[in-house]
MARMARMAR-24345 format. One record per residue (C-alpha): residue in one letter; x, z, y. Coordinates in Angstrom, 1 decimal, decimal comma, padded with zeros to 4 digits. Example, Ala and Ser with C-alpha at 12.3 -4.5 7.8 and 13.67 -1.06 7.14 Angstrom:
residues 2
<site aa="A" X="012,3" Z="007,8" Y="-004,5"/>
<site aa="S" X="013,7" Z="007,1" Y="-001,1"/>
end
This chain:
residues 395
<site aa="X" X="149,3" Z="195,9" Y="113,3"/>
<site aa="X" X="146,8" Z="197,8" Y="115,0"/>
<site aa="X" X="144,6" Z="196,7" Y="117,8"/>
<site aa="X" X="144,8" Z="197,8" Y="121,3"/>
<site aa="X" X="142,8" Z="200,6" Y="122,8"/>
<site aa="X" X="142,0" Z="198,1" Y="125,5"/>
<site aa="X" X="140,4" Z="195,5" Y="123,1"/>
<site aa="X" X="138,0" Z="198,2" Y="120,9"/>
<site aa="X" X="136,7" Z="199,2" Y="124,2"/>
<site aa="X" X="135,8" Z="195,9" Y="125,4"/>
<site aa="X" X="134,0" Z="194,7" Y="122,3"/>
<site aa="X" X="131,9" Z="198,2" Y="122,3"/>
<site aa="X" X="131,0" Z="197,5" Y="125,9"/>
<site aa="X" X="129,8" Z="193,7" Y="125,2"/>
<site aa="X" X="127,8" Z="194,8" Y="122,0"/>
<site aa="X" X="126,0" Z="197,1" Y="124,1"/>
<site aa="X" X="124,9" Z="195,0" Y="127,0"/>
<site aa="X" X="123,3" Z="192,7" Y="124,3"/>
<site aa="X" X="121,5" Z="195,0" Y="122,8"/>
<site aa="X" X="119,8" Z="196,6" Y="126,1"/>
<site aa="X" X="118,5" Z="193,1" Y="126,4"/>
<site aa="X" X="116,9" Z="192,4" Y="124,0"/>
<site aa="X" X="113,1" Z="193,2" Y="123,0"/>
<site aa="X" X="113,4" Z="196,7" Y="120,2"/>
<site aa="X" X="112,8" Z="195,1" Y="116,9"/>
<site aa="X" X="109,9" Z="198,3" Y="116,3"/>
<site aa="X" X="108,0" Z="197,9" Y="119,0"/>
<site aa="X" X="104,4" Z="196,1" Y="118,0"/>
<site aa="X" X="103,7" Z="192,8" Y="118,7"/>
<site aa="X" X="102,0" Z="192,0" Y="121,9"/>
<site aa="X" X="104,1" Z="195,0" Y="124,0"/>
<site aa="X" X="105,1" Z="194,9" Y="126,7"/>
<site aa="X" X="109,1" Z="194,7" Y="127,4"/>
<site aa="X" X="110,4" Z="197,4" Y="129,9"/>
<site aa="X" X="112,2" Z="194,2" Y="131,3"/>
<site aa="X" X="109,4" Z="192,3" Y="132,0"/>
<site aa="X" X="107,0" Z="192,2" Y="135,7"/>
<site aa="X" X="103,8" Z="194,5" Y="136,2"/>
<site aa="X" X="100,8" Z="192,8" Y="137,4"/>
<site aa="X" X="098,2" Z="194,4" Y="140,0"/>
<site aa="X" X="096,4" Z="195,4" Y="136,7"/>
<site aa="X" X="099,0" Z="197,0" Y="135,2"/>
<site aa="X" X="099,1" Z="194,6" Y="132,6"/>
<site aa="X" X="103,1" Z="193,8" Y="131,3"/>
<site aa="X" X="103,5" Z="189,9" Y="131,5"/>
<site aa="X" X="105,6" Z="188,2" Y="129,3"/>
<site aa="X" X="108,9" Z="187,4" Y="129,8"/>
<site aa="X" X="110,1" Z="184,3" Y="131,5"/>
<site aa="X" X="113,6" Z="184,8" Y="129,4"/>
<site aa="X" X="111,6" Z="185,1" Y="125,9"/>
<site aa="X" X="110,6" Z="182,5" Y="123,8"/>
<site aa="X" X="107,6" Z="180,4" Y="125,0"/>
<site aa="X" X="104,4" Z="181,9" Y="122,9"/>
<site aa="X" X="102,8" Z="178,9" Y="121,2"/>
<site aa="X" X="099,8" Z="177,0" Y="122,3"/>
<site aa="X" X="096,5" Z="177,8" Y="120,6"/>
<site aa="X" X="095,3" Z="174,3" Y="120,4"/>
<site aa="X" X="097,8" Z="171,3" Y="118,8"/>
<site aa="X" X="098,4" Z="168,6" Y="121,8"/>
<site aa="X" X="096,9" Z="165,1" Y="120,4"/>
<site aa="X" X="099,4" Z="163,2" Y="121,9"/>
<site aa="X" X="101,8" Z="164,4" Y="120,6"/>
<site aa="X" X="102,6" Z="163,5" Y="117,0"/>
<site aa="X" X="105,1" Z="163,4" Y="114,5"/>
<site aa="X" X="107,5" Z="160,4" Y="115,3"/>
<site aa="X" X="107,8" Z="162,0" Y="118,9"/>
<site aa="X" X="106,1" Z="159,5" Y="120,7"/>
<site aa="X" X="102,6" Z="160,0" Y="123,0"/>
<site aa="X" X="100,6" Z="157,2" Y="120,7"/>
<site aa="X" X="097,4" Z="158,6" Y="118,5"/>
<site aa="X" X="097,3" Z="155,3" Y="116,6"/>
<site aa="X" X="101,1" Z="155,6" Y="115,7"/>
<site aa="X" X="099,8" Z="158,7" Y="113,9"/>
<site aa="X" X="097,6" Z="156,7" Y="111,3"/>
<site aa="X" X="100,0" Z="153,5" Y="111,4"/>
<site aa="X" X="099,3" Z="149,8" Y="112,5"/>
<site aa="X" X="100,3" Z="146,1" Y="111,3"/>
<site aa="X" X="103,2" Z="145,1" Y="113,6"/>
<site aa="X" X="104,8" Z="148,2" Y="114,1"/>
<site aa="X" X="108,1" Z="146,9" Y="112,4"/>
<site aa="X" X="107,2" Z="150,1" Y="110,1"/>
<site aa="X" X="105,9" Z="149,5" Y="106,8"/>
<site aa="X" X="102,8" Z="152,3" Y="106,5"/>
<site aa="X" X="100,2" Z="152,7" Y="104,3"/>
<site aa="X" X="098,8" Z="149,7" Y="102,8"/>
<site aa="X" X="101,6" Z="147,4" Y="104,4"/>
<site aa="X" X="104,1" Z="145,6" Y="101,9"/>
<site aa="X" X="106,1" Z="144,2" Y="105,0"/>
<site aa="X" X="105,9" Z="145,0" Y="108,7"/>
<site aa="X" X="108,5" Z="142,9" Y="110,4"/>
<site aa="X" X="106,9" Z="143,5" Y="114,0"/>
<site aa="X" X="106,7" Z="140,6" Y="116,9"/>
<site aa="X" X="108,2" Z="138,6" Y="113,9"/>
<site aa="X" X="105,1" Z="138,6" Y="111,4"/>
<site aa="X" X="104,0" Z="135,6" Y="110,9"/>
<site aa="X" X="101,2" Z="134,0" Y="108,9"/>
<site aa="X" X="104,0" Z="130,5" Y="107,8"/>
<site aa="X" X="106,8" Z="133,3" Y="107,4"/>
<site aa="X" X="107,7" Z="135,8" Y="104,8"/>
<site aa="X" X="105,8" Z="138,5" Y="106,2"/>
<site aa="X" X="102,1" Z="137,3" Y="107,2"/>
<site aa="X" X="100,6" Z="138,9" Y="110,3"/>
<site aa="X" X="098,3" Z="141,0" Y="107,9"/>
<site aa="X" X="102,3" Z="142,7" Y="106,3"/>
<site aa="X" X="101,7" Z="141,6" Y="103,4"/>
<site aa="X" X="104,3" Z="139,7" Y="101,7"/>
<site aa="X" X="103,3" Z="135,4" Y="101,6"/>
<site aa="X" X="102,4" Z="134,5" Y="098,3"/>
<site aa="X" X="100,9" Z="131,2" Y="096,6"/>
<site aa="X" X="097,0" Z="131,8" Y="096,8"/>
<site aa="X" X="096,7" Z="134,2" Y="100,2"/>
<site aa="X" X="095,0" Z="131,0" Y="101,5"/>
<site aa="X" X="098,4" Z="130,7" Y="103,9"/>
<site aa="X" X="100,8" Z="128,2" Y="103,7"/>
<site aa="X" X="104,6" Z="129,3" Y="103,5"/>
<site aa="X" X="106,5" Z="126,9" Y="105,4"/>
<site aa="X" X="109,4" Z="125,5" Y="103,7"/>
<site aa="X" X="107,8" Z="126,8" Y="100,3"/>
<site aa="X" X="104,8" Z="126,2" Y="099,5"/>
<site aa="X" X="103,1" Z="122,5" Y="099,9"/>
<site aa="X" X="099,6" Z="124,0" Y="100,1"/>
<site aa="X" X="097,8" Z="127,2" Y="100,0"/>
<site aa="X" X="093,9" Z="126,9" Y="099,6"/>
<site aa="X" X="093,1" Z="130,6" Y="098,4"/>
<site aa="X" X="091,6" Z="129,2" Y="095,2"/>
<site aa="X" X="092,5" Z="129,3" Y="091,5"/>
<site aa="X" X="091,1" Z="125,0" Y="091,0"/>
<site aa="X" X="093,3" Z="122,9" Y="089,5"/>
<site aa="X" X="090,7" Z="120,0" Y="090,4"/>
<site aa="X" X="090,9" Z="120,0" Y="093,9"/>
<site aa="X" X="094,0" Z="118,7" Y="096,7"/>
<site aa="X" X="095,9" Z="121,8" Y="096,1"/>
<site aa="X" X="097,4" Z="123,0" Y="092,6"/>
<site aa="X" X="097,8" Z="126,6" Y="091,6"/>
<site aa="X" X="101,0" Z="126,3" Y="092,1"/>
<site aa="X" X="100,5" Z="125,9" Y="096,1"/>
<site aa="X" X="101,5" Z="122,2" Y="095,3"/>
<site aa="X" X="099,8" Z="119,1" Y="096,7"/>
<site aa="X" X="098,2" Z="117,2" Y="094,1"/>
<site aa="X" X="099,2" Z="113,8" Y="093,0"/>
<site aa="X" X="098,7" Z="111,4" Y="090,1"/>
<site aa="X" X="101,0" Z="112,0" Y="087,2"/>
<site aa="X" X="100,4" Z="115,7" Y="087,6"/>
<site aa="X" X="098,3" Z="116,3" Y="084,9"/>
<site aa="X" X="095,0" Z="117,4" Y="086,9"/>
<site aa="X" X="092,4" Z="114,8" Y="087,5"/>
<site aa="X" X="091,9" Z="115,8" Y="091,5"/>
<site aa="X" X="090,0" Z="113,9" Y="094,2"/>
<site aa="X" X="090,6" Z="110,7" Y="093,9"/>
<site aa="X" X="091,3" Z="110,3" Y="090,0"/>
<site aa="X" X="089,7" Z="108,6" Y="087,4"/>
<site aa="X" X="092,0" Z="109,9" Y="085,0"/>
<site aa="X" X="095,8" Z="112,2" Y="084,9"/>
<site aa="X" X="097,3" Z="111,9" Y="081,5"/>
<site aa="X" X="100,9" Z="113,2" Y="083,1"/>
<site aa="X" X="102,7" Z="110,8" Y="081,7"/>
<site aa="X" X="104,8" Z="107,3" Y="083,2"/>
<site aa="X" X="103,3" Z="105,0" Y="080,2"/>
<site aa="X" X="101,1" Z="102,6" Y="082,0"/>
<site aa="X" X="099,4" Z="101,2" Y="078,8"/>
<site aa="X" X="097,1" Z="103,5" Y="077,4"/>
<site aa="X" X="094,1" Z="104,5" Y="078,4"/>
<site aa="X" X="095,3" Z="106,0" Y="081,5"/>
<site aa="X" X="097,9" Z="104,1" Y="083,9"/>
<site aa="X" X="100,3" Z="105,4" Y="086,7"/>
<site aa="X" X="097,9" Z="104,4" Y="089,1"/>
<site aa="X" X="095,3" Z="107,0" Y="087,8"/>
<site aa="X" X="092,7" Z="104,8" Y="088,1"/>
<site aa="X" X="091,2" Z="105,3" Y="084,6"/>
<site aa="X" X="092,8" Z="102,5" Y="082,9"/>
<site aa="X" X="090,4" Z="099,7" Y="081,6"/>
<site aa="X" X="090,0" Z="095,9" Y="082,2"/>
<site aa="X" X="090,9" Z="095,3" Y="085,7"/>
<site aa="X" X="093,7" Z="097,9" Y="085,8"/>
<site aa="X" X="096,5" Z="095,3" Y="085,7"/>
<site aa="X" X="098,1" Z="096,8" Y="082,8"/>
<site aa="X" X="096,9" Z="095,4" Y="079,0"/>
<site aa="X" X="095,6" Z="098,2" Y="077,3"/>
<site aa="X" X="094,4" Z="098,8" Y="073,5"/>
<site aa="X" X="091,8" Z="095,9" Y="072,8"/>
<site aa="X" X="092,6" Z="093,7" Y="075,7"/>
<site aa="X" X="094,3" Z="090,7" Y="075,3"/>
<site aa="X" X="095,2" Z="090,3" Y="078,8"/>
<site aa="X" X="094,8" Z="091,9" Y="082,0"/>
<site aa="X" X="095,5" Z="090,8" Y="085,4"/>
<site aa="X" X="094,2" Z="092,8" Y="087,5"/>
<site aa="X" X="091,6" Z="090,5" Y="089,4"/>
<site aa="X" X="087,7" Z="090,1" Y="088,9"/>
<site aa="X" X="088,2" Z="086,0" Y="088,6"/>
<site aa="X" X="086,7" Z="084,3" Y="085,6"/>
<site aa="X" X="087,9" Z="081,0" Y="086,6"/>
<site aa="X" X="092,1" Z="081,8" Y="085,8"/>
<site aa="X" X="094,1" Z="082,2" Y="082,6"/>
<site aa="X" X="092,4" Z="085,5" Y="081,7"/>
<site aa="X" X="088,8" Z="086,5" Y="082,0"/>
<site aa="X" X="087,1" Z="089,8" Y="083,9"/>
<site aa="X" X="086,7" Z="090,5" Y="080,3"/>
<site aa="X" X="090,5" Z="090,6" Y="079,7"/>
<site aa="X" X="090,2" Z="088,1" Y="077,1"/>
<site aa="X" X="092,2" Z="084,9" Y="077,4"/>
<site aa="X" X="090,5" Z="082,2" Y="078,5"/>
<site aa="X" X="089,3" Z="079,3" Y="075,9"/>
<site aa="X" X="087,1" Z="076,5" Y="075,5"/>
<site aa="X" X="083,8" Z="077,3" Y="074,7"/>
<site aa="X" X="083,7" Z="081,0" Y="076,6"/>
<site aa="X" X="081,5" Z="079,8" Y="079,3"/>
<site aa="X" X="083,7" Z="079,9" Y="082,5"/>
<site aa="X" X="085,4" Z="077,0" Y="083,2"/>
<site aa="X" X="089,4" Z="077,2" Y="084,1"/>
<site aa="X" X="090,6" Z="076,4" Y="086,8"/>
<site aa="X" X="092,8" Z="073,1" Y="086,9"/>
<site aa="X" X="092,6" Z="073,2" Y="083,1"/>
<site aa="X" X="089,1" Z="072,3" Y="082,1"/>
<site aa="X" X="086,6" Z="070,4" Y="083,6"/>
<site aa="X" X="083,6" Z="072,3" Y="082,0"/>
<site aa="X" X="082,5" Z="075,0" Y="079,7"/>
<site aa="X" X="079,2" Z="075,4" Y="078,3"/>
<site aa="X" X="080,1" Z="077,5" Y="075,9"/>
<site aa="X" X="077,8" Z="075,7" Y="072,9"/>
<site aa="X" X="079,3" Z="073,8" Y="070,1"/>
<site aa="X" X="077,3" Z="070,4" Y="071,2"/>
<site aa="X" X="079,6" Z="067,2" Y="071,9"/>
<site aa="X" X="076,3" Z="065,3" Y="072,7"/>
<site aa="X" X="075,1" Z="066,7" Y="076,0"/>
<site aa="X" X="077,2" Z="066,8" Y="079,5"/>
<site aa="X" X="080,6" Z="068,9" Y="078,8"/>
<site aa="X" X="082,2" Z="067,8" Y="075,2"/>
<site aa="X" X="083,8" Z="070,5" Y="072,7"/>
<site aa="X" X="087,1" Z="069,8" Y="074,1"/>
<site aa="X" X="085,5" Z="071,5" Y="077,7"/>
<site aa="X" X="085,7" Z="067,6" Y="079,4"/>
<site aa="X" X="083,0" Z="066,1" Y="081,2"/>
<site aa="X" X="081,9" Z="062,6" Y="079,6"/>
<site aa="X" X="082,4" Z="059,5" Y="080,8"/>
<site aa="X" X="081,0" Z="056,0" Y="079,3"/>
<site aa="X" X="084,7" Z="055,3" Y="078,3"/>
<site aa="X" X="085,9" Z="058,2" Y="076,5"/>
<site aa="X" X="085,9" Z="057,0" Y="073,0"/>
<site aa="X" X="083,3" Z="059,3" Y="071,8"/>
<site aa="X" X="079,1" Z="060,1" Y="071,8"/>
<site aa="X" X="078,7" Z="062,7" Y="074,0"/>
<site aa="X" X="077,2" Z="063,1" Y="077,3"/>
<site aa="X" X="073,4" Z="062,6" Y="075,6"/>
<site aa="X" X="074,7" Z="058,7" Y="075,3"/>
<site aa="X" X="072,6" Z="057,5" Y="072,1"/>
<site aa="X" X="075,7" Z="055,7" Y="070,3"/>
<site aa="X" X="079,5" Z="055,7" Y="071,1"/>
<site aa="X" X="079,7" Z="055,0" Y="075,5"/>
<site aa="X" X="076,3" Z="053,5" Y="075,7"/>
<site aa="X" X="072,8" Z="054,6" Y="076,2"/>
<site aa="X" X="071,2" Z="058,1" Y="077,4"/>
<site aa="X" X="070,7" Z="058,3" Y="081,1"/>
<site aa="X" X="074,5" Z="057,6" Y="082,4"/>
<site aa="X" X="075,8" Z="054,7" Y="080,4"/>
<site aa="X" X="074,6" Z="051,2" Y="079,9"/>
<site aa="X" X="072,1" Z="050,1" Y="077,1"/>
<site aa="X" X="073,2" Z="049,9" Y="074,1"/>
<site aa="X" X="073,7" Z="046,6" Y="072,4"/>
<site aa="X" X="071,9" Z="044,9" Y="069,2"/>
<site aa="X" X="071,8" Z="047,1" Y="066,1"/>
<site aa="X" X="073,1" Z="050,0" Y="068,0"/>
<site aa="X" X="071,6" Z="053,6" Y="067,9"/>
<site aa="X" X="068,4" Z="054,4" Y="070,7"/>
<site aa="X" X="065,7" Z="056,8" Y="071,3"/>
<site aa="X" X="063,8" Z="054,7" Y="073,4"/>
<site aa="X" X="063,8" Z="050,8" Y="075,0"/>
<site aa="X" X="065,9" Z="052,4" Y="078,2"/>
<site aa="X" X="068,4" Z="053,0" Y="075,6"/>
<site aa="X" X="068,9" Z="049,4" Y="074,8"/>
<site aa="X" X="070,6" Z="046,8" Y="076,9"/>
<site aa="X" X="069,1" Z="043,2" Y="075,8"/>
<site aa="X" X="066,4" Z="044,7" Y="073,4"/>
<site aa="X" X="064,3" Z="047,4" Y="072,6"/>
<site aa="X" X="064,2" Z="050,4" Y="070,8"/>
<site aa="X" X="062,7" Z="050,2" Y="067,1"/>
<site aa="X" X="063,1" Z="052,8" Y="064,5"/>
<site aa="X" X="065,9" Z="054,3" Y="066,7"/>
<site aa="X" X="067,5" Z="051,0" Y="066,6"/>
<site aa="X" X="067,9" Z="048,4" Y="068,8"/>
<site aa="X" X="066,7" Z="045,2" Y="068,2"/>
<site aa="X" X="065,6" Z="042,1" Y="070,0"/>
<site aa="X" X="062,3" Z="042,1" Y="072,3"/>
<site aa="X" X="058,9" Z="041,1" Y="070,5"/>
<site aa="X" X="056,5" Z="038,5" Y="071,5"/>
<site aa="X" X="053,2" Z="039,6" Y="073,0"/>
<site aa="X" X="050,4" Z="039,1" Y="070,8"/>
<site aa="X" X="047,2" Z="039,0" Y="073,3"/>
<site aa="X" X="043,2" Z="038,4" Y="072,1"/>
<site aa="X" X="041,4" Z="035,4" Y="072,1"/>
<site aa="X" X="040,4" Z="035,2" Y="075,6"/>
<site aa="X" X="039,8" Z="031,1" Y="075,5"/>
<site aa="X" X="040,0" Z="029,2" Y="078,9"/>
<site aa="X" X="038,4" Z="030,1" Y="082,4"/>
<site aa="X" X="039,2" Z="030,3" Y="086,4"/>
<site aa="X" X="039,1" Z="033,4" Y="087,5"/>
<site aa="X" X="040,3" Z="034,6" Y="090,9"/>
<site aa="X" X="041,9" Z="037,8" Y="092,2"/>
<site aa="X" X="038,5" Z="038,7" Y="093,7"/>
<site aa="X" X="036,8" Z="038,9" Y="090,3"/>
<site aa="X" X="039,3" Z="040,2" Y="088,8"/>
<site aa="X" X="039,8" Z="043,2" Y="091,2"/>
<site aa="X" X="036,0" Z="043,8" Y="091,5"/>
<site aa="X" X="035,8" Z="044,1" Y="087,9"/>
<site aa="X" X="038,4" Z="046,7" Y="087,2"/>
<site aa="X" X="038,8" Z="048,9" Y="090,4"/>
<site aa="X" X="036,3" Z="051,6" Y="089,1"/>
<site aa="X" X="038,3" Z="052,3" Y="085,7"/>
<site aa="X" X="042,0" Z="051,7" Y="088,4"/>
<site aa="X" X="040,9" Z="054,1" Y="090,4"/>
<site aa="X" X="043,7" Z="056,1" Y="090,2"/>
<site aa="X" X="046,1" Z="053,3" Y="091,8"/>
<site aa="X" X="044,1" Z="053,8" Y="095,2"/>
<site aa="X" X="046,7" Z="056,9" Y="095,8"/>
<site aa="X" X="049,6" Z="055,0" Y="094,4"/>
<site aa="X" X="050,1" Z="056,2" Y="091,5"/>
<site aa="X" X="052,7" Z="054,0" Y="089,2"/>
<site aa="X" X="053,8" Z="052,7" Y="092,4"/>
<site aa="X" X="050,7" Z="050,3" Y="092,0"/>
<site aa="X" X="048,4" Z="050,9" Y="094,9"/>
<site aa="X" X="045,5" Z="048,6" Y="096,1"/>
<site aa="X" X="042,2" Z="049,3" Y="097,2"/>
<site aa="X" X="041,5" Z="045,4" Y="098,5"/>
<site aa="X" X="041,7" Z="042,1" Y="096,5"/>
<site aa="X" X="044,1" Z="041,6" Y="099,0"/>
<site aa="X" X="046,4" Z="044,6" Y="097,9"/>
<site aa="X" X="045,5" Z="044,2" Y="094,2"/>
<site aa="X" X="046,8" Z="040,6" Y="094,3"/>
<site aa="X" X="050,0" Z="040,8" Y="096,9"/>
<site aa="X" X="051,4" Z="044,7" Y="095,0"/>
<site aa="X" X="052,0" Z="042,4" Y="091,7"/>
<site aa="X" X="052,6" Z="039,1" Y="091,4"/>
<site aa="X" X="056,2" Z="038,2" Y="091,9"/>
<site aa="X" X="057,0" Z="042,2" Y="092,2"/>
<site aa="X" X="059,5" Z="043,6" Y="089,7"/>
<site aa="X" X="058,6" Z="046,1" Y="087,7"/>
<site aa="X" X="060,1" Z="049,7" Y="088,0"/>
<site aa="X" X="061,7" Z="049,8" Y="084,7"/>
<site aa="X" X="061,0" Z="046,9" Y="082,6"/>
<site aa="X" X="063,1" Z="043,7" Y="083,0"/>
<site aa="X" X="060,3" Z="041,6" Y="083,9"/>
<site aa="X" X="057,8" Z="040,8" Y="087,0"/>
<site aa="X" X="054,7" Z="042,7" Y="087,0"/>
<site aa="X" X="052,7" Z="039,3" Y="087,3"/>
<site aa="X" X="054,5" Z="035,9" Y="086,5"/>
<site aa="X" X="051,8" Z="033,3" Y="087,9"/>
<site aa="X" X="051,0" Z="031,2" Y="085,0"/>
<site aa="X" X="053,3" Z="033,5" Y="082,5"/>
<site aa="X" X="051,1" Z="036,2" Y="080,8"/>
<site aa="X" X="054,4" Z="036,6" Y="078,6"/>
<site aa="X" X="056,6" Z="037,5" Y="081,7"/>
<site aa="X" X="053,9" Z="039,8" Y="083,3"/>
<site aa="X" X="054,5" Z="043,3" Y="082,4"/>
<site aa="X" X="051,2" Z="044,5" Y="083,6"/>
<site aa="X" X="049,7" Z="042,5" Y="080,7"/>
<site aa="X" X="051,6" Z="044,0" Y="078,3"/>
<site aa="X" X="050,7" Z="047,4" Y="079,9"/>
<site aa="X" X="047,1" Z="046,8" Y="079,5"/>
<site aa="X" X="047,3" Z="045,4" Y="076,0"/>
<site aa="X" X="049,3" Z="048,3" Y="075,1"/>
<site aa="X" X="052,1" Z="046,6" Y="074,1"/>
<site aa="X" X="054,4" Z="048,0" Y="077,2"/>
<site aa="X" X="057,1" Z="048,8" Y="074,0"/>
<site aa="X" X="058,1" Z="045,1" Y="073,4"/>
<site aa="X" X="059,6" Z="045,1" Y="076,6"/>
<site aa="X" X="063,1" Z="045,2" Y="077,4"/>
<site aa="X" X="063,1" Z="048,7" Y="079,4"/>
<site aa="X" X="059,2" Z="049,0" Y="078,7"/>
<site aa="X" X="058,4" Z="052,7" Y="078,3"/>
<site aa="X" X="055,6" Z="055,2" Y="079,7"/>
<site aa="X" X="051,9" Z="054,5" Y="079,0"/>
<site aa="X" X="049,6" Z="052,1" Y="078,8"/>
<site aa="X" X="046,9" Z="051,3" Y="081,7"/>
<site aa="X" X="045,0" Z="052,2" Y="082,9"/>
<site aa="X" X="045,9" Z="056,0" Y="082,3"/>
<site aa="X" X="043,6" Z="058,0" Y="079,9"/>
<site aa="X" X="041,0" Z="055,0" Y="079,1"/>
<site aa="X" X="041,1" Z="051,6" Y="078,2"/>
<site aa="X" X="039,4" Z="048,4" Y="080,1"/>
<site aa="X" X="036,7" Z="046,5" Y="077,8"/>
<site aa="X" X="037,7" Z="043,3" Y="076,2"/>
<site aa="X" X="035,5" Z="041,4" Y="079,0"/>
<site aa="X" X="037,6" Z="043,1" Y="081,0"/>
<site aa="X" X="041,2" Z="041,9" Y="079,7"/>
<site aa="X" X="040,3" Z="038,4" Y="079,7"/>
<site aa="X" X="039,8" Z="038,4" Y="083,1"/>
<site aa="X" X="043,1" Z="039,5" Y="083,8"/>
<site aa="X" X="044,6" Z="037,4" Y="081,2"/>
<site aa="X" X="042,5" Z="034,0" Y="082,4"/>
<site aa="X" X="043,7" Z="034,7" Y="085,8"/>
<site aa="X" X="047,3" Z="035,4" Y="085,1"/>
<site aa="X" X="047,4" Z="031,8" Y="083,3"/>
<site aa="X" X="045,6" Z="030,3" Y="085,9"/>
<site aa="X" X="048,2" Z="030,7" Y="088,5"/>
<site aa="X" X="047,1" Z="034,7" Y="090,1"/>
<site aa="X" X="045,3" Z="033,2" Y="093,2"/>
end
């Protein structure tokens, strides 16, 4: 079918108007179009139905996403864009306890921030000695890391070798018994069943148990005040201990001993005196030959008070410095530790002060120290005085 007259002349009428408006495709750049407005110089300006020329100089504002932001060019944390450098951007929603940390990078065990709801800890360091782990986990005994606080980590539940659950380093005082303790309760007492040692207690180890001995010397001698069986003596007990010189008697608690039984000295012995570590009956006093004469206290004191000096202070708990004194300190006094008067009146057997003087203080039930006065001796002259007035009744 052929086309119309009509339609070949209205299609060569519309291609024509178009191209009488547009600028000829030979004419060189920069010419004027016969379209376009003259100015007063004669100059052709462009054409306000052309495309716009381009600008000489590139806008800064403007940039490649579109928007009228110079830093957008270059790229910022918290853009919700991940740019260079960035291994998350999740905008308004960074966060340094999140995912994606307000630097965008993503959280990870050792950035230095803690991960909530992942990691325990996060101290930015690679010590396995300190609160946090490497593995951004809090550190705790039984870990296997000896952290703050530790003595020792062993990692394991066994509370009996040398380092126990509590991580305290194990040893005596732990609570737990460990290799070469016998016991091990966890206390720094010495006076229960087991020692700050860790060694049971015994008999003999020095400490003395509580409610089970009454003493521990720890030394292997029955004879002085706590017995091998860690008991205090008593005068009763069966046994000689307790420094007693034979079995309950003697030494410095008990009673004497009696006749023929064991002594150091006459203290020792009951109803005798100590001979040869024995104990036997008292002896007689065996004075000189003094023969017979009166002889008052006056003479006798005159006589002797420069060798007695020393009982001017007291000493011997014999102190006179008068006739007076001399005479009223001894007769009928008892002596401190013989079983006698010091003077007897009329008795120089019964007057332990003769004895004394005559060194013969040992024959005398309970007679013991030395003999008078102390460091010298009195003359013979002198002796018989004191002897002569003794018999004569000490007046």
């Amino acid at each position: 079918m052929r086309p119309s007259l009509a339609l070949v002349s209205l299609f060569l009428l519309t291609s024509a108007c178009a191209v009488e408006g547009d600028e000829p495709m030979n004419e060189p750049p920069g010419t004027a179009s016969t379209t376009g407005d003259q100015g007063s110089t004669g100059a052709v300006e462009p054409s306000t139905t052309g495309v716009p020329e381009a600008s000489s100089t590139t806008d800064p504002e403007v940039t490649s996403s579109g928007t009228n932001n110079e830093t957008d060019t270059i790229g910022f944390c918290g853009n919700n864009r991940i740019d260079e450098y960035e291994s998350c951007d999740d905008g308004p929603y960074n966060d340094d306890a999140g995912v994606c940390t307000m630097s965008c990078r993503f959280a990870v065990c050792g950035d230095g921030l803690v991960h909530d709801g992942v990691e325990a800890c996060d101290d930015g360091n690679n010590f396995n000695t300190d609160a946090c782990l490497n593995g951004c986990i809090k550190a705790s005994c039984g870990d296997g890391f000896r952290g703050p606080g530790e003595s020792c980590d062993d990692g394991n539940a066994v509370d009996d070798d040398g380092c126990p659950n509590s991580c305290s380093g194990g040893g005596c005082g732990d609570g737990f018994v460990q290799v070469g303790e016998e016991c091990d309760d966890g206390n720094q007492a010495y006076d229960d069943g087991c020692l700050n040692t860790c060694m049971f207690a015994t008999c003999g180890d020095g400490f003395t148990q509580a409610g089970v001995e009454q003493c521990d010397d720890a030394n292997a001698l029955d004879s002085d005040t706590c017995s091998n069986s860690c008991k205090k003596p008593t005068c009763t007990d069966g046994a000689r201990n307790g420094f007693e010189t034979d079995v309950d008697c003697g030494g410095v608690y008990c009673d004497g001993c009696l006749l023929g039984e064991q002594c150091n000295g006459n203290l020792d012995c009951g109803n005798g005196i100590c001979k040869l570590n024995e104990c036997v009956p008292p002896l007689p006093l065996d004075p000189p030959n003094c023969g017979g004469a009166d002889v008052s206290a006056s003479q006798v004191y005159n006589s002797i008070k420069g060798s007695c000096g020393c009982h001017g202070g007291g000493a011997g708990g014999l102190p006179f410095t008068t006739t007076e004194s001399f005479r009223g300190n001894m007769v009928g006094v008892n002596s401190q530790t013989a079983a006698m008067k010091l003077v007897t009146a009329g008795d120089i057997n019964q007057s332990y002060v003769v004895y004394k003087v005559l060194n013969q203080h040992s024959k005398v039930v309970g007679g013991r120290g030395n003999p008078m006065p102390l460091g010298k001796s009195l003359s013979d002259a002198q002796k018989c005085l004191l002897i002569n007035w003794v018999k004569g009744g000490a007046n």
